[in-house]
NUROLUM-60329 format. One record per residue (C-alpha): x, y, z; chain; residue number from 1. Coordinates in pm, 1 decimal. Layout:
<rs>
c1, c2, c3, unit, pos
X, Y, Z, A, NUM
...
</rs>
This chain:
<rs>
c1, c2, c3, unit, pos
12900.0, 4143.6, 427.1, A, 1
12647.6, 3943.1, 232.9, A, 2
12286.6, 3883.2, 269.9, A, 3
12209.8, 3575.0, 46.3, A, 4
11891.1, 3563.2, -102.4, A, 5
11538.1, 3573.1, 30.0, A, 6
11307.8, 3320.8, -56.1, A, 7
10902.1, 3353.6, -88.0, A, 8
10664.1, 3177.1, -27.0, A, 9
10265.1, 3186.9, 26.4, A, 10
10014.8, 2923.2, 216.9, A, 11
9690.2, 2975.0, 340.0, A, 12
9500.9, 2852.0, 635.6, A, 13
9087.7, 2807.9, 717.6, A, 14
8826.2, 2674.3, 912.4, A, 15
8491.3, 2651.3, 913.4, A, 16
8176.4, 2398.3, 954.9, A, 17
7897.9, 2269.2, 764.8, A, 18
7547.2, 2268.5, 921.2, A, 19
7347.0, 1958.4, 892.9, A, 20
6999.1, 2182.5, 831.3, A, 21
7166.9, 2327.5, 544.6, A, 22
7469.8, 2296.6, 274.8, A, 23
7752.7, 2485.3, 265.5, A, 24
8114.8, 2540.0, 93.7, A, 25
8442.7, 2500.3, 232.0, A, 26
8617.4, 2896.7, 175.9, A, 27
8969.7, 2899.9, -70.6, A, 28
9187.4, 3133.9, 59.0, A, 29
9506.2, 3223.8, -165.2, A, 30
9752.4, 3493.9, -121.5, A, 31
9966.8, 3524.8, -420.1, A, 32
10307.5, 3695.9, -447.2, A, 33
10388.1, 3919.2, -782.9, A, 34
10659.2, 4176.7, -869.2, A, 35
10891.0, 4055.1, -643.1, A, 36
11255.9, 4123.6, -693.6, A, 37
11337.0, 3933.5, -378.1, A, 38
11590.2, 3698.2, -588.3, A, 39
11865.9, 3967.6, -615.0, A, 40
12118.4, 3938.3, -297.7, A, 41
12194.3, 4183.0, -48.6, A, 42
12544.6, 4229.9, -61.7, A, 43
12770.3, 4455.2, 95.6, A, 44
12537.0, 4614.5, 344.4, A, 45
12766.2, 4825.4, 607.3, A, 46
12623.1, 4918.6, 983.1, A, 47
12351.4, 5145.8, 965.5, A, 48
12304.2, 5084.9, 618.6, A, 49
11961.1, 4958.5, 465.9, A, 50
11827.7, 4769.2, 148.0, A, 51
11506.9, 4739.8, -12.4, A, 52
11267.9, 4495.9, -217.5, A, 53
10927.5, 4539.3, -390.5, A, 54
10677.2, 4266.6, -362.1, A, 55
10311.0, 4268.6, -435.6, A, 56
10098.4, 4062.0, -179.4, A, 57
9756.3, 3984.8, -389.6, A, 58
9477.8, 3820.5, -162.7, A, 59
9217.7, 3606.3, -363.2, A, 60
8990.4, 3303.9, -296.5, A, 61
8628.8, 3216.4, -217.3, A, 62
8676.8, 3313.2, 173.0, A, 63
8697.6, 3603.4, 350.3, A, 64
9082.0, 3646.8, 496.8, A, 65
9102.0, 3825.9, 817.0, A, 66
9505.6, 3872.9, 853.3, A, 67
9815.2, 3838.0, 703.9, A, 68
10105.6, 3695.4, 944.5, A, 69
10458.0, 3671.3, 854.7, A, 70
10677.0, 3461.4, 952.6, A, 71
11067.6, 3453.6, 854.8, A, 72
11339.4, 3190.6, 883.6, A, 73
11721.5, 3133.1, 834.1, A, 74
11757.7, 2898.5, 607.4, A, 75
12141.5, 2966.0, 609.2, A, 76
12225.0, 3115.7, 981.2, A, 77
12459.9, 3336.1, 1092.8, A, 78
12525.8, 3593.8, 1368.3, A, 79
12354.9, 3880.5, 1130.2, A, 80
11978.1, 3664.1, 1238.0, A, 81
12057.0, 3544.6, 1573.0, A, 82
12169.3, 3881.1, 1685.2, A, 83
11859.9, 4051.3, 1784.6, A, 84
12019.9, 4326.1, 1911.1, A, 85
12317.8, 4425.0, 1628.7, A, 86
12221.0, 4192.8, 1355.7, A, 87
11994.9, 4255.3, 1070.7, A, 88
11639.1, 4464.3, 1106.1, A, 89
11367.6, 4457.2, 908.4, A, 90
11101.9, 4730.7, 797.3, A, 91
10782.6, 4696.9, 564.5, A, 92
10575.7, 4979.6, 406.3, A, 93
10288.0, 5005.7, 187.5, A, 94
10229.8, 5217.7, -79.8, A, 95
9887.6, 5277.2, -234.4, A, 96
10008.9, 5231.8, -574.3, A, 97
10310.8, 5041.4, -742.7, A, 98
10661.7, 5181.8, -605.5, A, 99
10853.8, 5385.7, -862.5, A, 100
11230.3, 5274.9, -918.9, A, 101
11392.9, 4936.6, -843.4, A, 102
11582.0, 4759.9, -597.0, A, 103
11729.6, 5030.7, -299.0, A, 104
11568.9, 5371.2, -490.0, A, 105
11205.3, 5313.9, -429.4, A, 106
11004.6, 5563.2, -409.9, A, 107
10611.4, 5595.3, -306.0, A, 108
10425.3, 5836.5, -569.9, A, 109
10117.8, 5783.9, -317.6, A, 110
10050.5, 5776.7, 58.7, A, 111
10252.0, 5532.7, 236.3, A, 112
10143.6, 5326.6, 530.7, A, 113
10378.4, 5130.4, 827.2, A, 114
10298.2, 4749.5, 791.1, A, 115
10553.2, 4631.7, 977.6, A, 116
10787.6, 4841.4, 1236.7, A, 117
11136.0, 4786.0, 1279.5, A, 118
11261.4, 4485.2, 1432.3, A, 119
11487.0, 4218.6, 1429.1, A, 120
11481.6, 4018.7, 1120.8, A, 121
11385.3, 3679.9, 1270.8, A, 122
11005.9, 3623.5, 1340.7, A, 123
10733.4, 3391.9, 1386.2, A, 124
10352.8, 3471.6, 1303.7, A, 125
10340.9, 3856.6, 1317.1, A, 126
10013.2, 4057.7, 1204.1, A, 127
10092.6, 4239.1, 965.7, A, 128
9926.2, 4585.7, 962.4, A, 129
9757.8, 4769.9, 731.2, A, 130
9743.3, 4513.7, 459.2, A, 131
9433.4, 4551.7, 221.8, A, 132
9272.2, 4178.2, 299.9, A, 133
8988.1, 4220.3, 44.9, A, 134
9030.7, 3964.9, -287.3, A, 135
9157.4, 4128.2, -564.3, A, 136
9330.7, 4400.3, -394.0, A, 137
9741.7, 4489.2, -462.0, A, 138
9917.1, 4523.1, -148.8, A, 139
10291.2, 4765.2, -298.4, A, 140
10474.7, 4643.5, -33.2, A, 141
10893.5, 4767.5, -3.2, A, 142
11068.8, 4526.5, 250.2, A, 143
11385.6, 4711.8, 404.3, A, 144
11657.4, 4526.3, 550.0, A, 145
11893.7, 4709.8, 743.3, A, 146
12221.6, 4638.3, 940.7, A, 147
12246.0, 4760.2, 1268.6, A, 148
12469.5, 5095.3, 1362.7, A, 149
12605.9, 4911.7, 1666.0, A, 150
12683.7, 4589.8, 1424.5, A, 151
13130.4, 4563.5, 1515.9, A, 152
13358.9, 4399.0, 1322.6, A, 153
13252.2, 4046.5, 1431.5, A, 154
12971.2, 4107.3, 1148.6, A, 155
13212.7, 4132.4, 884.9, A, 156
13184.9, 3850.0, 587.7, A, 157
12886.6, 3691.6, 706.9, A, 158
12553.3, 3523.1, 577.2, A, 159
12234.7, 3462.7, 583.4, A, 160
11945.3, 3332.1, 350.3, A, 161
11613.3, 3454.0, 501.5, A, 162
11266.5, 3310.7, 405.4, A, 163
10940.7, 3565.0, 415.2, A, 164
10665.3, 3316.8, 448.9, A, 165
10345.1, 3523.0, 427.1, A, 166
10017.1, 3367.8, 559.9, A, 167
9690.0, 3443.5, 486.6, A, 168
9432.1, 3334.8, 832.0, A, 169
9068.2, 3363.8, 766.0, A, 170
8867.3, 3598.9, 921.3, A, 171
8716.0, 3486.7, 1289.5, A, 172
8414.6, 3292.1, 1162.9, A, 173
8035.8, 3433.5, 1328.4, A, 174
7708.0, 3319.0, 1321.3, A, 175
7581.5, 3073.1, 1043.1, A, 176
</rs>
């Protein structure tokens, strides 16, 4: 089976309001995406089998970012996304410094942390937990993609390109 390769990308959102007794600055919110070795396929990834990919998620910007949601996509569709159930599953964990190794033999030489539980691969606008949100901060992130166990032989030489789309919301505005 072949996974085709993931795609990246990073947008940002805000709101906010000036008062008329006093000036004020519209907030720049970025969230950048570094060490990423999400160009390298997935390829023959057997039930119950998993593979992983670094990335670096690197909040920045004049405002103050409250979440991070993901959001992923098939760009390329196939049975392995549209079957919740048996198709492909997706993991993310955090490690407090850069992962050691490279492509599916990471390892965590700090404390890890879940960001995102197990699920089906296909989502839209999840919180992502346990992300550091402050600028300047390096979030080690290791994405694993697994195939289901119960994935039968109706998964065999299939694919999918997924998109990560990682979105930076700012944080609930309070009193001016």
């Amino acid at each position: 089976m072949v996974l085709g390769a993931m795609t990246l990308r990073a947008a940002a959102l805000f709101d906010g309001a000036a008062s008329v007794s006093h000036s004020s600055t519209a907030a720049n919110l970025t969230l950048s995406t570094s060490g990423s070795d999400f160009s390298s396929d997935v390829e023959g990834l057997l039930p119950a089998a998993a593979a992983t990919r670094a990335i670096t998620l690197d909040p920045g910007g004049t405002g103050d970012i409250g979440s991070v949601k993901l959001t992923t996509t098939a760009t390329v569709s196939s049975l392995l996304d549209t079957d919740a159930d048996d198709g492909l599953q997706v993991r993310i964990d955090r490690c407090s410094q850069a992962w050691d190794g490279s492509e599916d033999a990471y390892t965590c030489g700090g404390s890890t942390s879940e960001v995102l539980d197990d699920r089906s691969i296909i989502m839209s606008a999840v919180t992502l937990g346990n992300v550091d949100v402050s600028a300047g901060a390096h979030n080690y992130l290791v994405v694993t993609i697994t195939l289901s166990a119960t994935a039968d032989a109706s998964f065999e030489n299939l694919a999918s390109t997924i998109q990560f789309m990682f979105v930076a919301q700012q944080r609930t505005p309070g009193p001016r």
